[in-house]
N, C-alpha and C positions, 0 to 999 in steps of 0.2 A: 678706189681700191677697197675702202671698207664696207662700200655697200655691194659688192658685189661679190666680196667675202660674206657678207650675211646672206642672200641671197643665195651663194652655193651650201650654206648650211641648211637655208631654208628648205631647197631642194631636198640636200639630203635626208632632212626630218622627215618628208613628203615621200620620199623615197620610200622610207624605212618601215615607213608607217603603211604605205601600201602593199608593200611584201610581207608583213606582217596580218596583215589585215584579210589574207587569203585563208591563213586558217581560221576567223574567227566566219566567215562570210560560208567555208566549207563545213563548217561544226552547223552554222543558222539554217540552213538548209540542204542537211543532212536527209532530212525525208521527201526532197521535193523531188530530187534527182539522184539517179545512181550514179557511183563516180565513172565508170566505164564513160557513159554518156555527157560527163560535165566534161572531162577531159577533154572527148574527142569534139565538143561543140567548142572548146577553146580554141584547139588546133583550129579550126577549121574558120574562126572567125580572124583568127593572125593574118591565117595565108589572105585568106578575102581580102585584109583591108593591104596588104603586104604588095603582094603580087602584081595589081594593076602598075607599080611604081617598077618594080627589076625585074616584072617577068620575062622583059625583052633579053636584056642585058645578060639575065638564071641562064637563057637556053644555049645562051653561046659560051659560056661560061663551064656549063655541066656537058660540054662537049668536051673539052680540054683537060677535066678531071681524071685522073690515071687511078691505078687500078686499089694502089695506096691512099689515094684519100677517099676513095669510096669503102674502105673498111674502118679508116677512122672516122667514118661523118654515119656508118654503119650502126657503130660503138656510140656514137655520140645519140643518135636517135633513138637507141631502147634505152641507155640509161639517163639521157636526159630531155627527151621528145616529149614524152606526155606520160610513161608507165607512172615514173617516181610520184608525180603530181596525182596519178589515179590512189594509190597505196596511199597517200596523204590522207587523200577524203575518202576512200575505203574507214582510213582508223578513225578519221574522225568520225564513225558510226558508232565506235564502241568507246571511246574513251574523251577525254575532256579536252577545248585547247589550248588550255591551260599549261596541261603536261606534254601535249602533243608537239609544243611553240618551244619549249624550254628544249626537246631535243635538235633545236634548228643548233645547239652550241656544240652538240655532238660529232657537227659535220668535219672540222679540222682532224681529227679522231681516224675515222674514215679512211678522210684523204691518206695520214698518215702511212695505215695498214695496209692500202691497196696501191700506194706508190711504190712497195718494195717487190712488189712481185712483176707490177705492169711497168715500174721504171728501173728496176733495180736498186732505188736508195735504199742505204742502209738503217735498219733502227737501232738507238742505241737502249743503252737498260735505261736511261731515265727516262727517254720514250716511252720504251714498257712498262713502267712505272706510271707516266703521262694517263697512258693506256687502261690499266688495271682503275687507277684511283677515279676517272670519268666513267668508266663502266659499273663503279661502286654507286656513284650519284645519278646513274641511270636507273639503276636496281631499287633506289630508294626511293625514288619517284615512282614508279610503275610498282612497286611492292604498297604504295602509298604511305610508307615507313614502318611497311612489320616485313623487316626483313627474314625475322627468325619464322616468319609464316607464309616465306614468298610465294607467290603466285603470279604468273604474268600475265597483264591486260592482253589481249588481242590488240586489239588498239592498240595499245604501244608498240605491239611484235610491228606492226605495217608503219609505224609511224617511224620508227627505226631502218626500217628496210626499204623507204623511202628517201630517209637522211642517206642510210649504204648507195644507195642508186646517186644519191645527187654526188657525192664524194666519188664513186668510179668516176660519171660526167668529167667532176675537175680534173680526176688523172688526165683521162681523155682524153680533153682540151690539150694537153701538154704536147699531143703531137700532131695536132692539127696544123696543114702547112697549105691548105689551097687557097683559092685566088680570088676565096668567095668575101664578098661585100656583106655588112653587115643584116642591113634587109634581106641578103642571097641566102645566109645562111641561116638565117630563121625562119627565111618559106621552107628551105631544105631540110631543116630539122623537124618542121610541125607534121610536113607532109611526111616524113620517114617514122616522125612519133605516129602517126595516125596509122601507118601499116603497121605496126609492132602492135596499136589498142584495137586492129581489128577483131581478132580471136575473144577480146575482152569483153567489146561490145557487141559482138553477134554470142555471145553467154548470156547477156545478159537481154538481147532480144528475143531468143530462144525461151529465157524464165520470164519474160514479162515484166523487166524491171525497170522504170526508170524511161518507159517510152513515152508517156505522157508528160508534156510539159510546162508547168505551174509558171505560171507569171515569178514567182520567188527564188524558182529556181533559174529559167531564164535571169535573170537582174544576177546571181550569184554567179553564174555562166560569165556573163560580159563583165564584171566587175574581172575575174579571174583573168580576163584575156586583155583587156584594155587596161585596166587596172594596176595588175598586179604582174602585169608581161611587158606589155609595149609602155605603159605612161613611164613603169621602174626602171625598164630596163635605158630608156632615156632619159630618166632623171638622173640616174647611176653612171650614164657617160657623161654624163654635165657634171659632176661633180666629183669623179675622174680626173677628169682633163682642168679643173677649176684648183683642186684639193689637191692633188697626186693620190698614187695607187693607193698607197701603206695607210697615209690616214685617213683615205675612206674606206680600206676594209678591217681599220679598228674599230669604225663603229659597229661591224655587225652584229657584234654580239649586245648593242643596243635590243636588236630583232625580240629576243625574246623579254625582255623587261619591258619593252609595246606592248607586246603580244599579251602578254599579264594582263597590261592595264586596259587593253581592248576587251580582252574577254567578261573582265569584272565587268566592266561601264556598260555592254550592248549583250553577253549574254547572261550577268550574274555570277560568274563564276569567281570566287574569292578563293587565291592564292592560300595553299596553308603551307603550316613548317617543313614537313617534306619537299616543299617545292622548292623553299629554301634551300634548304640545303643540301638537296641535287642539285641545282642548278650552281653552286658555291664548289660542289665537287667535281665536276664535270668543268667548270673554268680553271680548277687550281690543276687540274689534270690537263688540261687542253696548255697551259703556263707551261707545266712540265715539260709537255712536249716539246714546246716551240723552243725551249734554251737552247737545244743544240743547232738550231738555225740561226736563231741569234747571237748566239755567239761565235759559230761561223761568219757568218758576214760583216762581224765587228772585227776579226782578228786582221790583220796585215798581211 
């Protein structure tokens, strides 16, 4: 029992650390590739290795799909297929990822604000509170601490609107109800992300960006897709099903204090006070939030 408890932790460090390790890998080879084209050479190397195993299984499958989960698996493709991941490595052209990683804490935030409209929950004022005080330590970080002289990184604007994208996803997920298999619905989602980054990448075929392709950036391509999709996304059911739900997704917010320490070690980039302390106010914000969940499901 105890080494198989260390073991699902192991995973999970592993885990953590490869999800992590996509923004510093998208910051390293920012020049090599445009993100339109890093994206969609992801999608496209999932479905490859995906497909041969359910594509039998996909077709009979997506025959029986009605007319409602083809709008939620719709919703699920643009905002979680491949756009948010392209807006990712888009910002990591302009700003650090550093600060890019610390907004991975921003996501619960999100989800919050777009659950009351796409699910109807209610927020309450410490919510809005939650809300106000995270978006204060967002401000601080991307102002890089002169608030009283703010200016917003570009970069951060996409690296935010990326987090927005991944938080609709979660709503999303919430009413997903078909009959698709886990491999079913990751070919379903790459190839649905990959129609949504068409527009993006024939933009950026039309300007000449990003068609030639660098050995560095290929290597940053496949780390993104094998890496940081397929090896996580099973390390992340192994330690799921090993851990339970709650106390593997407290570790998330591990994600960015990785993320920190990748960035120093492989690109140099050292953490300053700012970072701190966004990152300090953006979790006492994200706390805020969650009381009233918490304390909902404590009560009798």
């Amino acid at each position: 029992m105890r080494v198989m408890r260390f073991t699902a932790y192991f995973i999970l460090l592993a885990t953590l650390t490869l999800w992590s390790g996509n923004w510093i890998v998208a910051r390293a080879v920012r020049e090599e590739i445009a993100p339109g084209f890093a994206t969609a050479g992801r999608l496209v190397i999932v479905i490859a290795l995906l497909a041969p195993f359910c594509g039998r299984s996909l077709l009979g499958r997506v025959r029986a799909l009605r007319k409602h989960d083809w709008k939620v698996l719709a919703g699920l493709g643009f905002t979680g297929g491949g756009l948010h991941l392209a807006f990712q490595w888009l910002g990591l052209h302009y700003t650090t990822a550093t600060s890019a990683v610390l907004y991975l804490s921003t996501a619960p935030i999100f989800i919050l604000l777009l659950a009351r409209p796409l699910l109807g929950e209610a927020i309450s004022w410490r919510q809005w509170l939650g809300v106000a005080v995270s978006f204060t330590g967002v401000m601080l970080i991307a102002s890089q601490g002169r608030l009283s002289l703010f200016s917003f990184n570009v970069g951060d604007l996409f690296a935010l609107v990326s987090m927005a994208m991944w938080g609709s996803y979660t709503v999303v997920l919430r009413m997903r109800r078909d009959p698709l298999t886990t491999p079913e619905y990751l070919v379903v989602l790459c190839a649905l992300g990959l129609a949504f980054m068409s527009p993006w990448v024939g933009w950026e075929i039309v300007n000449g960006k990003g068609v030639s392709l660098t050995p560095l950036g290929a290597a940053g391509v496949v780390y993104s897709a094998i890496g940081s999709l397929l090896l996580a996304y099973a390390g992340w059911s192994y330690v799921v099903q090993r851990l339970g739900a709650a106390r593997a997704g407290s570790t998330m917010h591990l994600m960015p204090a990785i993320g920190v320490g990748l960035a120093a070690l492989f690109l140099g980039e050292l953490p300053r006070w700012f970072h701190f302390a966004g990152i300090g106010l953006i979790l006492v914000g994200v706390g805020l939030s969650s009381l009233r969940a918490a304390s909902a499901s404590s009560s009798p």
